[in-house]
C-alpha positions in Angstrom: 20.5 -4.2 -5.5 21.3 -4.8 -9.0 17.6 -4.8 -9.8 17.7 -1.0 -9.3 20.3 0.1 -12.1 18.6 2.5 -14.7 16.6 4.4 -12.0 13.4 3.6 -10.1 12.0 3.4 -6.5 11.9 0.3 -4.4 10.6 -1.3 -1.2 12.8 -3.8 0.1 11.8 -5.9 3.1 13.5 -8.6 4.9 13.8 -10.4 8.5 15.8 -8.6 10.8 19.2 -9.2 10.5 19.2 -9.8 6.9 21.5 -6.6 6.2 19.1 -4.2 4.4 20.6 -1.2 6.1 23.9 -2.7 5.6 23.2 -3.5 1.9 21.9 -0.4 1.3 24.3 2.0 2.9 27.0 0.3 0.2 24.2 1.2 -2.4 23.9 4.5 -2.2 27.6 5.5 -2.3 27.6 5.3 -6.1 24.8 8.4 -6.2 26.2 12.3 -5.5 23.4 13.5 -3.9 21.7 10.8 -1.1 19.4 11.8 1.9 19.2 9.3 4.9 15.8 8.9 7.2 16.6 6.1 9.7 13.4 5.7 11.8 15.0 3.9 14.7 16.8 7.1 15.6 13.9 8.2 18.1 14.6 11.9 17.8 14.1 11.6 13.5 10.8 9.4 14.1 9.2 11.7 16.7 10.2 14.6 14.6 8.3 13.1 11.4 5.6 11.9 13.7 4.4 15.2 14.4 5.0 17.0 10.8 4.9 14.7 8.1 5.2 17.0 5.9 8.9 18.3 7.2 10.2 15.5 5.5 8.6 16.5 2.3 9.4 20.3 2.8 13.4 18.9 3.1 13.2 16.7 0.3 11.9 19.8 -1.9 14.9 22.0 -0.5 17.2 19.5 -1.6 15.6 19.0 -4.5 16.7 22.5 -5.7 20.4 21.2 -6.6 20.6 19.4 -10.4 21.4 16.6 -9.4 19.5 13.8 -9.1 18.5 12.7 -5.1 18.4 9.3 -3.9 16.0 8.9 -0.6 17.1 6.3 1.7 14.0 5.9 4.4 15.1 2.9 7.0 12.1 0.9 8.8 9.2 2.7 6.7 6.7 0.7 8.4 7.5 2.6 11.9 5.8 5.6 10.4 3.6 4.5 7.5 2.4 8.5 6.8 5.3 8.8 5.3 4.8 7.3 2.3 2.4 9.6 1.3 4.8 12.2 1.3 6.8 10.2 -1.0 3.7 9.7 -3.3 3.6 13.1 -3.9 6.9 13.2 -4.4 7.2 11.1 -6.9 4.2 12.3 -9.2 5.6 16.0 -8.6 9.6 15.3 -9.2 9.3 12.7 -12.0 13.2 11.8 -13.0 14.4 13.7 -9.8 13.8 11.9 -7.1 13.8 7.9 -6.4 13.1 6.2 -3.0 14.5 3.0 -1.3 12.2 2.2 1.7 13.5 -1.0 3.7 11.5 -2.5 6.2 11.2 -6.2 8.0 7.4 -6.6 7.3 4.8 -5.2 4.8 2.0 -6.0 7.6 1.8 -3.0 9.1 1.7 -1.3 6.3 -1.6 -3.4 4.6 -2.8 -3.3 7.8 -3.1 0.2 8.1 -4.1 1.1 5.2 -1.0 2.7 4.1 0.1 4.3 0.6 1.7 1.7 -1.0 2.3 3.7 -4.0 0.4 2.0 -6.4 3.6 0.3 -8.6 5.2 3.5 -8.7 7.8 1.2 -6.5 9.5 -2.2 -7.1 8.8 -4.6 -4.0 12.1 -6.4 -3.3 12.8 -9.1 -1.1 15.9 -9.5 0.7 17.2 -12.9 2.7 20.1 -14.5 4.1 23.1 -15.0 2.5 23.0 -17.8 -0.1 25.8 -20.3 -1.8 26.1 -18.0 -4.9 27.3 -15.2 -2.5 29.7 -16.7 -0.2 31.1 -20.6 -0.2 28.7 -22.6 2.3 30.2 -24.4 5.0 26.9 -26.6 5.0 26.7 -28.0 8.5 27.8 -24.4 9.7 24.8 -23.6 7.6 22.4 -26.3 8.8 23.2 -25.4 12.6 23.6 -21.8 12.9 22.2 -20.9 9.4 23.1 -18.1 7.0 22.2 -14.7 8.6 25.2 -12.5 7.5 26.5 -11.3 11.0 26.1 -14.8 12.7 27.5 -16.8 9.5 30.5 -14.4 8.9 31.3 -13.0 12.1 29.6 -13.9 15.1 31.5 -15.8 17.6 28.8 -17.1 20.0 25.9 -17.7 17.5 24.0 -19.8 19.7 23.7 -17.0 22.1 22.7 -14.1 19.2 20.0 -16.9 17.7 18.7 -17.4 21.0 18.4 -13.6 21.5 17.0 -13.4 18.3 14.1 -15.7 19.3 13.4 -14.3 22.0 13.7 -10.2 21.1 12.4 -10.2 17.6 9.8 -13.3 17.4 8.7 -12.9 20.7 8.9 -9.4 21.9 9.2 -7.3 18.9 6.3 -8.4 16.4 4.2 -8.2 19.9 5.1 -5.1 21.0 4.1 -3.4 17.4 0.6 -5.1 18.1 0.9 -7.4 15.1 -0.7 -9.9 18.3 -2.5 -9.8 21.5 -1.7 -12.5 23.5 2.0 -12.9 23.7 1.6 -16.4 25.5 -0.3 -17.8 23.0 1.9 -17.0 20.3 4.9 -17.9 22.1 3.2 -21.1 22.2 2.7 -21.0 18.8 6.3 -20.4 17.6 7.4 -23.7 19.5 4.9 -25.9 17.6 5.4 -23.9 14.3 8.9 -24.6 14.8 8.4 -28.2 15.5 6.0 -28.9 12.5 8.6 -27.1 9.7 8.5 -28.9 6.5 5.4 -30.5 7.8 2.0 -30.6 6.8 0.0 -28.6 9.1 -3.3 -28.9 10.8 -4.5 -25.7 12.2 -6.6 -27.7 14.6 -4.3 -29.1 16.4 -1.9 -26.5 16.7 -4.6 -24.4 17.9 -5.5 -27.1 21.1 -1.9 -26.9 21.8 -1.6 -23.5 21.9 -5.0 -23.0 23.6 -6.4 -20.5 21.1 -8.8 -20.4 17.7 -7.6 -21.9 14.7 -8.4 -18.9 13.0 -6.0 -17.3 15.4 -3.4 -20.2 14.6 -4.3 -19.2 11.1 -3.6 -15.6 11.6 -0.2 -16.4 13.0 1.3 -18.1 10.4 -0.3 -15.5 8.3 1.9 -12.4 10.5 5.0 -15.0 10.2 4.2 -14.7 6.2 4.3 -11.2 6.0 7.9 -11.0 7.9 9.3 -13.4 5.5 9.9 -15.2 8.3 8.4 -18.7 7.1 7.4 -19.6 3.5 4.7 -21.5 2.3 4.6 -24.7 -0.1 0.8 -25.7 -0.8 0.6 -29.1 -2.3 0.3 -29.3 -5.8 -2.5 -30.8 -8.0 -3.8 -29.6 -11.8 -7.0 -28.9 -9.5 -6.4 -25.2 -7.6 -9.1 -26.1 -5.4 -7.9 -29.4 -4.3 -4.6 -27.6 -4.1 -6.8 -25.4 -1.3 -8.6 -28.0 0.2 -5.0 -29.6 1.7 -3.0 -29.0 4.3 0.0 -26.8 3.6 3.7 -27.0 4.9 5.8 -23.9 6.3 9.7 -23.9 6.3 11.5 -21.3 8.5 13.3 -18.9 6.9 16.7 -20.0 8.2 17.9 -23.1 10.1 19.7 -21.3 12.7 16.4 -19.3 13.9 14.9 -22.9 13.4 17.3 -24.7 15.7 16.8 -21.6 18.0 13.2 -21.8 18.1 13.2 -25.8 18.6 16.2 -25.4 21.5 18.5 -27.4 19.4 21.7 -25.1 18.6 23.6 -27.2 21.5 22.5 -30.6 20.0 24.8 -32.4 18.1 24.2 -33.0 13.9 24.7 -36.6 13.2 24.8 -36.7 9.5 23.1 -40.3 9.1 20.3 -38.7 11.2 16.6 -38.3 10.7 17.3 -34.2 12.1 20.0 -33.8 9.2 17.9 -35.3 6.7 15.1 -32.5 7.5 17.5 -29.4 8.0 19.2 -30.7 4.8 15.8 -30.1 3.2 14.9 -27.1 4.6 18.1 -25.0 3.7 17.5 -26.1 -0.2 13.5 -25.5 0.0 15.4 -21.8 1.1 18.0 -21.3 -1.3 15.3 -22.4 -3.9 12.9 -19.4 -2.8 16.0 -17.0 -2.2 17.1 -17.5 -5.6 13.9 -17.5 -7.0 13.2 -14.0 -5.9 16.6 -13.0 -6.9 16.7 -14.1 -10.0 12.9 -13.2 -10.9 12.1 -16.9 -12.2 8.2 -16.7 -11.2 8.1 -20.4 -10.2 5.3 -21.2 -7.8 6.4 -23.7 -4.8 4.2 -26.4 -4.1 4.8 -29.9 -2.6 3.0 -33.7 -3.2 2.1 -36.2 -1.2 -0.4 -39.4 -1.7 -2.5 -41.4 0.8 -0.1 -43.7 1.7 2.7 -40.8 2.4 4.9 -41.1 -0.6 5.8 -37.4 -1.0 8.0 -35.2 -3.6 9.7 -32.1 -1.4 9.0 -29.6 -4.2 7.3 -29.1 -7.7 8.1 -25.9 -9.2 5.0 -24.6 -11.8 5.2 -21.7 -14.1 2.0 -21.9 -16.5 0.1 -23.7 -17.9 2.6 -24.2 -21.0 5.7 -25.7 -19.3 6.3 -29.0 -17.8 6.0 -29.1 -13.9 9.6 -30.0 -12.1 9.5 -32.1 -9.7 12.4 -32.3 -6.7 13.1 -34.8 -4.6 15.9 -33.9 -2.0 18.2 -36.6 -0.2 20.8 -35.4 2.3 22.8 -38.9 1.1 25.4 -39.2 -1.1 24.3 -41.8 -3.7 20.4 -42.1 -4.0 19.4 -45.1 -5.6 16.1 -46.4 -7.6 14.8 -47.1 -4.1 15.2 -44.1 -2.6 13.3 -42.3 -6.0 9.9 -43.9 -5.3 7.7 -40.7 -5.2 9.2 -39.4 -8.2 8.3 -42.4 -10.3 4.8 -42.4 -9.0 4.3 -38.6 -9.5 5.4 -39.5 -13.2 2.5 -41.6 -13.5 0.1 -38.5 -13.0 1.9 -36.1 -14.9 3.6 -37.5 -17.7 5.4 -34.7 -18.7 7.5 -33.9 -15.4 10.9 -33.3 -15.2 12.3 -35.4 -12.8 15.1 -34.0 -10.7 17.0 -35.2 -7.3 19.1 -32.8 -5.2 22.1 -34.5 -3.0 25.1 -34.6 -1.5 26.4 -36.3 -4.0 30.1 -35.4 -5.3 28.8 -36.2 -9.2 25.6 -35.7 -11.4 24.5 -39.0 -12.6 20.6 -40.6 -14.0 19.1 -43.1 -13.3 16.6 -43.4 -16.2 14.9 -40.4 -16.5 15.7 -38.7 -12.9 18.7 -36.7 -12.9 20.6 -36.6 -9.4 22.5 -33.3 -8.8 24.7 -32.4 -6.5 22.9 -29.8 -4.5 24.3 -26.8 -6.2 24.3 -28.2 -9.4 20.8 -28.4 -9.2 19.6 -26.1 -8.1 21.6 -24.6 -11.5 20.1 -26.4 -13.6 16.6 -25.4 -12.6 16.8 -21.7 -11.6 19.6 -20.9 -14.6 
């Protein structure tokens, strides 16, 4: 939360199980005067549901005091009418009041047409833990990922994963009608969770989930909006050949991942093709984790050629500065060979950085590529 010293009001949305509340909760202990609204409480949401403006009316009583309030509204997007309330609020108590408003997707908040306040509030992303917050045990990481109750505490984190799958991605984005056919989407989370780090063709997702592929299309759009995936398009200097191709998701987390693909039992050999990928996946996430963090406004894009040489990531951030490209090898000591992709993205953009993230216990270079160990790297692109 350190993006909210000085003063100001913020959304902050996450995946369940993130630790908003959790982070939050420690936040506002620094502020005298704090007033909580936690919409899962049933008795506080139904109250607010049918006056709207009681919760403005005891924000204003409150209000009365000299000191300056802090507003912490839990799960906004349960009761979107709210946030008009805290428009006026803000516009009215300028320097008096500031908001946090946490919720696990902004989706039903667009979709409704809700008062998003118009910048008068930071939007804030929060994820799972990353290796600049705790030390990573990685293959604890790769198999049961980085949530903070499962990677700290939880001692049967197959069984909370698979409960996770099947409550929140299943059940709980259905039941608050982000869908209409559960079937079909449950469907649709198996294959999305088979295809991670893949390029996808809507198409045939859709024949194998038996729907539209403007449906498929809208699902990966509602797994978007609850951070619950993240997209890498695939780079070109063209922005409409960058449209015209097919994109790649990456699950938020590998545990969820390995949840969603029924492989939490199965064992991680570490020569394996399945480490190789997971390995991947959990750096594509620490890269966007970090990004957001630290507010370093790279876009995320990916390249492949015709004959499926492919670089995992190219970061881009204008037009002015040389695109990084990332190649990411779950080995210890990538060689010339293994570097292919990088060389022949060179030979298009001549002014690349060329970078490889490993498991390597040393940086070295090999011409101009630079091979990192993973943290390193990641370091030395992100600051």
């Amino acid at each position: 939360m350190d993006s909210l010293k000085g003063g100001g009001s913020a959304f902050l949305f996450g995946p369940r199980g993130v630790g908003k509340t959790y982070l939050c909760r420690d936040y506002i202990q620094q502020f005298p005067l704090v007033h909580k609204v936690e919409l899962l409480n049933y008795e506080v949401y139904s109250r607010y549901l049918r006056q709207p403006d009681l919760f403005r009316k005891e924000i204003e009583n409150k209000l009365v005091e000299e000191k300056p309030l802090l507003v912490l509204i839990d799960e906004v997007q349960k009761l979107p009418s709210l946030l008009d309330e805290v428009h006026y609020l803000i516009e009215t108590y300028k320097n008096k009041v500031n908001f946090i408003l946490t919720g696990s997707s902004a989706r039903k908040l667009k979709r409704g047409g809700a008062n998003l306040l118009a910048g008068r509030a930071w939007s804030l992303k929060l994820h799972p833990l990353t290796h600049r917050e705790v030390k990573i045990d990685l293959e604890k990481a790769l198999v049961h990922g980085t949530l903070p109750a499962i990677y700290l505490d939880d001692k049967f984190p197959a069984r909370t994963l698979k409960a996770y799958v099947e409550t929140y991605l299943k059940e709980e984005i259905f039941q608050e009608a982000l869908v209409r056919r559960v079937e079909g989407f449950s469907r649709f989370i198996e294959i999305a969770g088979q295809m991670n780090s893949e390029p996808v063709n809507f198409t045939k997702i859709a024949r194998g989930c038996g729907v539209s592929d403007h449906t498929v299309q809208e699902y990966y759009s509602i797994l978007l909006d609850t951070l619950l995936v993240f997209r890498l398009d695939p780079w070109h200097h063209s922005v409409r050949k960058q449209i015209a191709q097919a994109p790649k998701f990456y699950f938020f987390d590998c545990g969820v991942l390995n949840a969603i693909r029924r492989e939490l039992n199965v064992e991680l050999n570490v020569q394996s093709y399945r480490y190789g990928k997971l390995f991947e996946t959990f750096i594509v996430q620490e890269l966007i984790r970090l990004n957001d963090y630290l507010e370093t406004d790279y876009q995320f894009h990916y390249w492949r050629t015709n004959t499926g040489l492919e670089v995992d990531v190219v970061l881009s951030r204008g037009a002015k500065e040389p695109v990084i490209a990332i190649e990411i090898k779950s080995n210890h000591s990538p060689m010339e060979q293994d570097l292919s992709a990088l060389r022949s993205f060179k030979s298009e953009n001549e002014n690349a950085i060329l970078v490889c993230f490993s498991n390597t216990p040393e940086a070295y270079s090999l011409g101009d590529i630079m091979i990192y160990p993973w943290q390193e790297g990641i370091k030395s692109v992100l600051g």
